[in-house]
ZAGU-704047 format. One line per field, with one value per residue (C-alpha): residue number from 1; residue in three letters; x, y, z. Coordinates in steps of 0.02 Angstrom, whole numbers, plus 50000, padded with zeros to 5 digits. Example, Ala and Ser with C-alpha at 12.3 -4.5 7.8 and 13.67 -1.06 7.14 Angstrom:
REM residues 2
n [1  2]
res [ALA  SER]
c1 [50615  50684]
c2 [49775  49947]
c3 [50390  50357]
REM end
This chain:
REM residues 421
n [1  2  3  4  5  6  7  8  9  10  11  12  13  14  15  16  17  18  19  20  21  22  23  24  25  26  27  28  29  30  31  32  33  34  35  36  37  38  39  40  41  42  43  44  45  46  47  48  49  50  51  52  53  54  55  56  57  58  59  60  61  62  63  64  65  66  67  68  69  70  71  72  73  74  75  76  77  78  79  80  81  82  83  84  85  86  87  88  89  90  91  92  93  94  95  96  97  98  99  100  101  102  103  104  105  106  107  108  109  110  111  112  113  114  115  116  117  118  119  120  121  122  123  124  125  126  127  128  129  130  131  132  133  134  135  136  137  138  139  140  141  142  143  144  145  146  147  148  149  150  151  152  153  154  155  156  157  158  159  160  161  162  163  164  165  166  167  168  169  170  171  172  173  174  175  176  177  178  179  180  181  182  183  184  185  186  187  188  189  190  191  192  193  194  195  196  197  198  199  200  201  202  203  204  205  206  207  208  209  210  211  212  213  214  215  216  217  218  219  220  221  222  223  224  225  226  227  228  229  230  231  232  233  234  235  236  237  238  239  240  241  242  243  244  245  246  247  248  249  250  251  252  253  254  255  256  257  258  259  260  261  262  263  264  265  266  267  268  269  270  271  272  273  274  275  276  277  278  279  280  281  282  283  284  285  286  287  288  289  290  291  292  293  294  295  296  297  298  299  300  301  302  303  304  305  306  307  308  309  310  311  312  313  314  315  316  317  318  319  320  321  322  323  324  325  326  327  328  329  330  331  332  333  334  335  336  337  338  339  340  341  342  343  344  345  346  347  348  349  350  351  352  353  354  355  356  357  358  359  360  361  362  363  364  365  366  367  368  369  370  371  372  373  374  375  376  377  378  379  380  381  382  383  384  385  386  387  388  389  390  391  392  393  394  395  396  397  398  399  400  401  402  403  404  405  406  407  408  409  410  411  412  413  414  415  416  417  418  419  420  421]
res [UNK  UNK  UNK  UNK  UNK  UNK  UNK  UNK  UNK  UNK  UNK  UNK  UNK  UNK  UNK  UNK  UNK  UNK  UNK  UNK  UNK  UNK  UNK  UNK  UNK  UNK  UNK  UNK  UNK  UNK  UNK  UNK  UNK  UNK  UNK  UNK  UNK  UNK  UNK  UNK  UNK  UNK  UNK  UNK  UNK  UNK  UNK  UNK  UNK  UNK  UNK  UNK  UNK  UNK  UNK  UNK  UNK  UNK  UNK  UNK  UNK  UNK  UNK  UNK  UNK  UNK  UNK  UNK  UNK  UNK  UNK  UNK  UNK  UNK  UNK  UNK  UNK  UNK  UNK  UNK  UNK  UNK  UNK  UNK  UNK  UNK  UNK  UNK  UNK  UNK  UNK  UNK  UNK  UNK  UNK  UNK  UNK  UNK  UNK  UNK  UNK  UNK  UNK  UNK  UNK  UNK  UNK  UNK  UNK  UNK  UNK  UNK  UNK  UNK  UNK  UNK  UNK  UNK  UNK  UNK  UNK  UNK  UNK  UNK  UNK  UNK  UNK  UNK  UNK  UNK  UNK  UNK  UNK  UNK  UNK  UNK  UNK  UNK  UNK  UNK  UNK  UNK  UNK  UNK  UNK  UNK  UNK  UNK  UNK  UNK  UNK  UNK  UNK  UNK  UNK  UNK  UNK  UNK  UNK  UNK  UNK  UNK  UNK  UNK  UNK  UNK  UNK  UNK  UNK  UNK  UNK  UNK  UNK  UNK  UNK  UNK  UNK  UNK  UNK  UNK  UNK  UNK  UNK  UNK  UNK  UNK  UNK  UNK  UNK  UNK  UNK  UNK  UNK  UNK  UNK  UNK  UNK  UNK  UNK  UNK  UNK  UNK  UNK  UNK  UNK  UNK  UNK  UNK  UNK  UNK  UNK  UNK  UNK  UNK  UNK  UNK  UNK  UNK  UNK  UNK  UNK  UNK  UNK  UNK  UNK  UNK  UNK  UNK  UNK  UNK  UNK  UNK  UNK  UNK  UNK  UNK  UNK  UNK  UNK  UNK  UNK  UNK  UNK  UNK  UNK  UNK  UNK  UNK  UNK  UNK  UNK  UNK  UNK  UNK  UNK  UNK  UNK  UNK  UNK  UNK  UNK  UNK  UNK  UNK  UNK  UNK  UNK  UNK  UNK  UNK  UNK  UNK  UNK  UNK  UNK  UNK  UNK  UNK  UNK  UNK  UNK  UNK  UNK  UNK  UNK  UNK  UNK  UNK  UNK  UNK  UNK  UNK  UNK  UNK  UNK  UNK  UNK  UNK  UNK  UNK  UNK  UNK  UNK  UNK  UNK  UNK  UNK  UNK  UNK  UNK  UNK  UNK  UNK  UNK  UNK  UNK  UNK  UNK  UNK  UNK  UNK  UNK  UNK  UNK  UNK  UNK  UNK  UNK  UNK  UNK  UNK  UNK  UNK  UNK  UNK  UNK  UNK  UNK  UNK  UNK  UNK  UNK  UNK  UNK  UNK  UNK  UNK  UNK  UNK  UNK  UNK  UNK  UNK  UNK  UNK  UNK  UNK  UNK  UNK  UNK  UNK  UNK  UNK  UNK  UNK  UNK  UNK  UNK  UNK  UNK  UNK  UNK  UNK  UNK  UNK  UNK  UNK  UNK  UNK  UNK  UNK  UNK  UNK  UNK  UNK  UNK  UNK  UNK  UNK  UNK  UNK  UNK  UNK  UNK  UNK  UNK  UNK  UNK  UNK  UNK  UNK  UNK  UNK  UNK  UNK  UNK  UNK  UNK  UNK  UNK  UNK  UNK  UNK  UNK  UNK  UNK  UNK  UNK  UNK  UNK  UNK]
c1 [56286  56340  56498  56422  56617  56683  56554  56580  56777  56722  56592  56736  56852  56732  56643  56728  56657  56470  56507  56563  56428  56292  56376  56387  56214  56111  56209  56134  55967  55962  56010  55875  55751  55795  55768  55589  55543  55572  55474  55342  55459  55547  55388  55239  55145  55144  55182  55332  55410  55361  55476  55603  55612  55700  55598  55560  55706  55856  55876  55852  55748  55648  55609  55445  55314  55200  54998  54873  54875  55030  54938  54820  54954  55014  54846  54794  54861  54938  55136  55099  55209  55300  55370  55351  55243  55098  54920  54866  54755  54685  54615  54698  54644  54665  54667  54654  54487  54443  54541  54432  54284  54326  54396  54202  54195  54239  54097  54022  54175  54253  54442  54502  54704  54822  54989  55098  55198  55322  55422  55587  55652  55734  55896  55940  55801  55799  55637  55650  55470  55407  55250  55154  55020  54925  54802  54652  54545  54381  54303  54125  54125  53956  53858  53756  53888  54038  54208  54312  54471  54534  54706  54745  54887  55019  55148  55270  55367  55540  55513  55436  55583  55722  55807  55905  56100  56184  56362  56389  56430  56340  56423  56351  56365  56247  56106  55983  55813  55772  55718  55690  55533  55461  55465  55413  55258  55208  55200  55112  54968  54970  54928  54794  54708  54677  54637  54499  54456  54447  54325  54206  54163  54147  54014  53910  53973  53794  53800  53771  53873  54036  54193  54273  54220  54267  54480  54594  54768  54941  55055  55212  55255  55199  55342  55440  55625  55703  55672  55814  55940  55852  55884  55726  55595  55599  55601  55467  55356  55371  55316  55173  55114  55106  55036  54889  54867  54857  54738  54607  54616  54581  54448  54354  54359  54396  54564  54700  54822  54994  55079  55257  55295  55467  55511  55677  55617  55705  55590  55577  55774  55807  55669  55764  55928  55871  55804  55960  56042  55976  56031  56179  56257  56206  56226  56142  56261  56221  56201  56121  56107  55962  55761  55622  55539  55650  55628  55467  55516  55457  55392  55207  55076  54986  54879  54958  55002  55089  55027  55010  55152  55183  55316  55433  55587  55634  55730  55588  55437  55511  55444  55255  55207  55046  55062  55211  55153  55014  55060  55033  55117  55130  55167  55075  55111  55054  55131  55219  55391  55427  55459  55294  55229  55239  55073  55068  54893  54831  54828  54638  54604  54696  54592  54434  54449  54413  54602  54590  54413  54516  54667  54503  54490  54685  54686  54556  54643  54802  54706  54620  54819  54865  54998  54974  54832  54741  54687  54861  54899  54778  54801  54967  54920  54822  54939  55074  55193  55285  55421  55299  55199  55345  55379  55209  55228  55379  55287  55132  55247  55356  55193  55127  55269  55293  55103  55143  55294  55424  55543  55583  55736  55829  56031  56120  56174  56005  55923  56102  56059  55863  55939  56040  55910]
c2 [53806  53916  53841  53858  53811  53944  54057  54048  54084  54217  54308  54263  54370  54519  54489  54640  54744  54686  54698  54877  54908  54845  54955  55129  55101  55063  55223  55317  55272  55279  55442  55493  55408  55500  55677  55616  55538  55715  55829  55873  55945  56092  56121  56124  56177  56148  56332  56321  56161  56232  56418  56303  56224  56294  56387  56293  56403  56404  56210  56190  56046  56040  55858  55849  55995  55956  55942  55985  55831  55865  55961  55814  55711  55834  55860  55681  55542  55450  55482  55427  55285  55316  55488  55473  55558  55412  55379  55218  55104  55053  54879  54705  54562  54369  54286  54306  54270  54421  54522  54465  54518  54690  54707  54704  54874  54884  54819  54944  55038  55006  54974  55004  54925  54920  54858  54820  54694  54678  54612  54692  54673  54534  54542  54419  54402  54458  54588  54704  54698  54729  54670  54775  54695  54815  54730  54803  54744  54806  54758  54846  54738  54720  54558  54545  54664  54551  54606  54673  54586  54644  54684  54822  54743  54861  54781  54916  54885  54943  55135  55158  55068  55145  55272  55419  55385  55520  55568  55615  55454  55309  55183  55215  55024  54983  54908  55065  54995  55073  54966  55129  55154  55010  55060  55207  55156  55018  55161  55275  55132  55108  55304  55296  55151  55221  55410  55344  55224  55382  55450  55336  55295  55473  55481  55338  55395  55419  55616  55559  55428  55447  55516  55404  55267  55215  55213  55188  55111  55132  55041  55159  55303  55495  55591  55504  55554  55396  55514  55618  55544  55492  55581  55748  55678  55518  55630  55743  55620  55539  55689  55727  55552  55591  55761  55661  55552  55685  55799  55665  55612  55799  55845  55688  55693  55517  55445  55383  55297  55269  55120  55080  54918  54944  55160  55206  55372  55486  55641  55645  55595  55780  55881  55794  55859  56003  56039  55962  56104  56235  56149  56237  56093  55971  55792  55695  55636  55633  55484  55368  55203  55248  55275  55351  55188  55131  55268  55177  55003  54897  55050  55013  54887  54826  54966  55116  55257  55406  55586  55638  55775  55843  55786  55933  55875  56022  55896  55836  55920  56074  56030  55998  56162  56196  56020  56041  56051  55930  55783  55698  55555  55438  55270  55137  54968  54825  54677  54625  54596  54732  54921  55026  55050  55212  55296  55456  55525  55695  55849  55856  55697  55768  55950  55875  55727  55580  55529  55403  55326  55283  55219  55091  55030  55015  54913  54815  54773  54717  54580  54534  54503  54442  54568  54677  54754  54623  54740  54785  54581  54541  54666  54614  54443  54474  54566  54445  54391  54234  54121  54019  54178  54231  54090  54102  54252  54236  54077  54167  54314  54218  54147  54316  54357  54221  54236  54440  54338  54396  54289  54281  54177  54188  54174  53996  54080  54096  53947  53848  53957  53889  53703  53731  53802]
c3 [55238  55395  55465  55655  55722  55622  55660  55872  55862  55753  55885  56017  55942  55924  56117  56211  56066  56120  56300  56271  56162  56286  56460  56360  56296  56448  56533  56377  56405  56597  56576  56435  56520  56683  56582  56520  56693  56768  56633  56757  56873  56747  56644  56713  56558  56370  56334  56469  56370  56193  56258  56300  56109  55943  55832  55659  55566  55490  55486  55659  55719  55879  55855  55945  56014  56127  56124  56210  56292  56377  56477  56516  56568  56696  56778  56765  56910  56749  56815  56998  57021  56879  56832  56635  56525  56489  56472  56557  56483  56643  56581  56606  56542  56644  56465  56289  56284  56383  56274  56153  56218  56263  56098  56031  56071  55867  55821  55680  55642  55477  55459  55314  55272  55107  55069  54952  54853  54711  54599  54545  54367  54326  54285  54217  54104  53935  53949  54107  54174  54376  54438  54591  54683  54815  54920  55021  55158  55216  55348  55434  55567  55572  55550  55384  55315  55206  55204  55065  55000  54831  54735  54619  54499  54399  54281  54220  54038  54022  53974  54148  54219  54125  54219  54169  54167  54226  54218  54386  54532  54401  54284  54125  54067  54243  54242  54174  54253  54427  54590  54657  54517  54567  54741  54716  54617  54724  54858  54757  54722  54916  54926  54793  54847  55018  54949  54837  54988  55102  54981  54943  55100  55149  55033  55106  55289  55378  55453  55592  55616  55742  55667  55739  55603  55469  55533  55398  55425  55331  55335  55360  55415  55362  55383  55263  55296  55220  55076  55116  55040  54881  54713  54702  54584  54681  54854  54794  54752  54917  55013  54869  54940  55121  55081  55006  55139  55277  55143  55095  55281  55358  55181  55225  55421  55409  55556  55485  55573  55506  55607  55615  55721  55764  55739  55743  55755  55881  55879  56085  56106  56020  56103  56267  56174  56160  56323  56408  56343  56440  56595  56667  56659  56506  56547  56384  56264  56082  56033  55869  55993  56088  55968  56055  56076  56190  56313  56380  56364  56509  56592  56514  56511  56375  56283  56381  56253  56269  56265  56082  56034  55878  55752  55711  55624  55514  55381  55264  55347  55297  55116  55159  55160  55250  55313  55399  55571  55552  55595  55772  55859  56000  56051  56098  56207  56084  56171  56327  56274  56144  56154  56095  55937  55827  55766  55659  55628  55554  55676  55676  55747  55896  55897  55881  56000  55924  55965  56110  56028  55868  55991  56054  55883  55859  56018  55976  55807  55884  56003  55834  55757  55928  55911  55758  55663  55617  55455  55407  55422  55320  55158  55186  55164  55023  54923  54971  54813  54837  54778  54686  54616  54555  54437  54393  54362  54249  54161  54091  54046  53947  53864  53829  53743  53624  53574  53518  53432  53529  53646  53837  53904  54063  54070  54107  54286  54344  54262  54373  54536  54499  54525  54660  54771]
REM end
């Protein structure tokens, strides 16, 4: 139990730390949101920002580039009022139940949404086995037409678990069966599942129907630079997955919109770096307190976005090849207290202008889930393992086993924590 006594002498004795915390980081943002509040004034075009950015070369990263529709922003009325570089929605809504009704607008586009689930091996069991459950949810939004809810279920044995000890910075007595495969598999299944979506539907897609429909969603993020730091084959398979994504999405013509709920992306926080530095006199401090995201917190209203620029962190992009410069990005106001929503999309969505229709159907989505895709919630839902799956799970293992004539027991640690809890 949490000793809540304990626990307030201990945040006493830490509460000039906060305080100091809190002052030097709203100076940091003022400041960074002071630099992208006055963009208009010291380039007055796309090509006069993208001069004023790093070339993609020799490790240098630019951060973001702009769009085209940075030059829509500056020639729209969008920054009256307020200086920074948004689109506004230009809808607001006296109750839910009007939100509701605009968000018809979707009716007869297909969503398409998968996730993911899993279960790690067990330690403390005597056979290492994982379980990945990837759920998908289709929905044509179209009466007479049924939705889709299905799984795609993986179990891995321990050779597909077993990783390769290695003598350099790993115990060789550890544990040899990787979380990180699991992870990576369940991941991989996400991919697939949405590829092979991607493609059937393409090829019952009427030709002349919008291209804005069907809109698939991932959950997650397409420039996948939590990769970095993870050992190559694991890294490289990573990339290989968001490299599909953006392929089947830009082969098929079909939107794809990857969503990430809270980013701590800081893509615009180093073009501002790097812009700052031209200034004869640089006043932006590096810093790792302040995400992109929180540049236009409380400075938009619901369903405002920002102008589309294009990702161009030279870290992990730097390995997609042809697909490095490919991916778009912007954020979007999905609720009234938070900071904006992330969305990465393919390039070509952007070039061939079915961007803000498909930001219609996200919108629409997020007054479905009061909050958040309602089509991401629900695969999510549906692929959903919990507590009590899990010792189901575990149950009708251990009963496969014994009927091949084999055994499965747990240690005395684990069947004591079982009690306890």
């Amino acid at each position: 139990m949490l000793h809540k006594g304990k626990l307030q002498a201990a945040l006493n004795q830490k509460r000039g730390h906060f305080t100091l915390y809190d002052g030097s980081f709203s100076d940091q943002l003022q400041a960074y949101q002071h630099e992208l509040e006055t963009l208009y004034v010291h380039y007055p075009s796309s090509v006069a920002l993208e001069q004023s950015l790093p070339p993609d070369e020799g490790g240098v990263t630019a951060g973001a580039r702009p769009s085209i529709e940075f030059d829509h922003w500056l020639v729209s009325a969008a920054y009256q009022g307020y200086h920074g570089p948004l689109f506004s929605f230009g809808r607001e809504f006296a109750n839910h139940e009007q939100a509701r009704q605009w968000a018809e607008c979707i009716e007869g586009v297909t969503t398409v949404a998968v996730d993911g689930s899993q279960l790690l091996p067990w330690r403390d069991a005597s056979i290492p086995v994982a379980l990945i459950q990837v759920g998908f949810f289709i929905n044509p939004h179209m009466a007479g037409q049924p939705y889709t809810k299905d799984v795609r279920i993986e179990v891995l044995a321990p050779e597909e678990l077993m990783e390769e000890v290695k003598s350099e910075g790993r115990d060789p007595d550890s544990y040899p069966y990787s979380d990180m495969q699991v992870t990576l598999r369940r991941h991989l299944l996400e991919v697939e599942t949405l590829c092979k979506q991607m493609e059937q539907l393409a090829r019952v897609r009427p030709a002349d129907a919008p291209l804005h429909t069907p809109v698939m969603f991932f959950d997650g993020s397409l420039v996948v630079s939590y990769a970095m730091t993870m050992p190559a084959p694991y890294r490289n398979y990573y990339i290989e997955g968001a490299i599909a994504l953006l392929k089947a999405s830009e082969q098929y013509r079909i939107p794809l919109i990857s969503y990430i709920d809270t980013s701590y992306a800081r893509d615009i926080i180093t073009m501002l770096r790097h812009l700052d530095s031209t200034h004869a006199r640089p006043v932006l401090q590096e810093t790792k307190k302040i995400h992109d995201a929180l540049l236009w917190h409380g400075r938009m209203q619901w369903g405002d976005r920002t102008p589309a620029m294009l990702c161009a962190r030279n870290d992990i992009l730097a390995s997609y090849g042809t697909y490095r410069d490919r991916i778009a990005f912007c954020y979007l106001q999905t609720s009234a207290q938070r900071p904006p929503a992330r969305l990465e999309f393919p390039r070509w969505m952007l070039d061939e202008g079915v961007l803000e229709p498909v930001m219609d159907v996200v919108r629409a989505e997020v007054i479905a889930g009061n909050g958040y895709p309602y089509a991401i919630e629900t695969a999510d839902a549906v692929s959903v393992i919990t507590m009590q799956d899990r010792a189901e799970f575990y149950a009708y293992f251990q009963q496969f086993i014994e009927r091949q004539g084999g055994s499965f027991t747990f240690s005395t640690k684990s069947q004591s924590k079982g009690r306890r809890r």
